[in-house]
N, C-alpha and C positions, 0 to 999 in steps of 0.2 A: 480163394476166399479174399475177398478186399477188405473194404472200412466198411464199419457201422456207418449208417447215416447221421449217428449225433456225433461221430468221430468227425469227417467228414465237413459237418457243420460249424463245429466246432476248429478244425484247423481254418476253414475258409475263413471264421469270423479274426482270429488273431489274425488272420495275415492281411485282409483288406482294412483294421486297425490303422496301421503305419505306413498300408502303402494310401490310404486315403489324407492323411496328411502330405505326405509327399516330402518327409523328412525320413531318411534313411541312415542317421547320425545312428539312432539305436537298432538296426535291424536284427544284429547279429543276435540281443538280448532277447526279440521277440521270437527268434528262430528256436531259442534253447527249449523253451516249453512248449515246442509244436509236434508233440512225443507220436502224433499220428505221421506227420510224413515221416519219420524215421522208421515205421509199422511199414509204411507204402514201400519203403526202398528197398527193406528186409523181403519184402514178399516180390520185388521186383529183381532185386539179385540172387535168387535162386534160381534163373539162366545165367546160362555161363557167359551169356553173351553178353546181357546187361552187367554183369557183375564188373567183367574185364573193362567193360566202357567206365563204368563207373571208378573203378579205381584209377585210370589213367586221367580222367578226367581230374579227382581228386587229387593227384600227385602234381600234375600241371596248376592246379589251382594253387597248390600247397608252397610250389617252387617258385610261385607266379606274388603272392604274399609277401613270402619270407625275402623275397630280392628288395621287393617294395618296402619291407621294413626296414632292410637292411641299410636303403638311403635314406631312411626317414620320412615316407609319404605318406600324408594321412590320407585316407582310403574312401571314406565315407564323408566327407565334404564337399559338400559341389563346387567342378572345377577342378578336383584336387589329382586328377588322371589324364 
């Protein structure tokens, strides 16, 4: 079972929002209300196989952040990586 199609529509419309500007200062805030891909993940990590990707991938991302905070880089500024 996947998305509705007004799910669907409705994620596609938030996310081409902010990448259509081409300003990614705020992505993370438009991320929060896109409760459809977190539906898609949920229904995507019930293999174990995606799941294990996913969390490793997550932990690398997590580790990969928190270093970056750790010296102060701002993330989301172009240039700033």
């Amino acid at each position: 079972m996947w998305l509705r199609p007004a799910y669907a529509l409705y994620m596609s419309a938030l996310l081409a929002v902010p990448l259509a500007t081409g300003s990614m200062l705020s992505m993370p805030r438009f991320l929060l209300v896109m409760f459809p891909m977190y539906l898609v993940l949920a229904i995507l990590g019930r293999r174990a196989a995606v799941h294990d990707t996913l969390l490793v991938v997550g932990m690398c991302l997590g580790g990969l952040f928190m270093a970056l905070y750790a010296v102060a880089t701002v993330l989301f500024l172009p240039g700033a990586v």
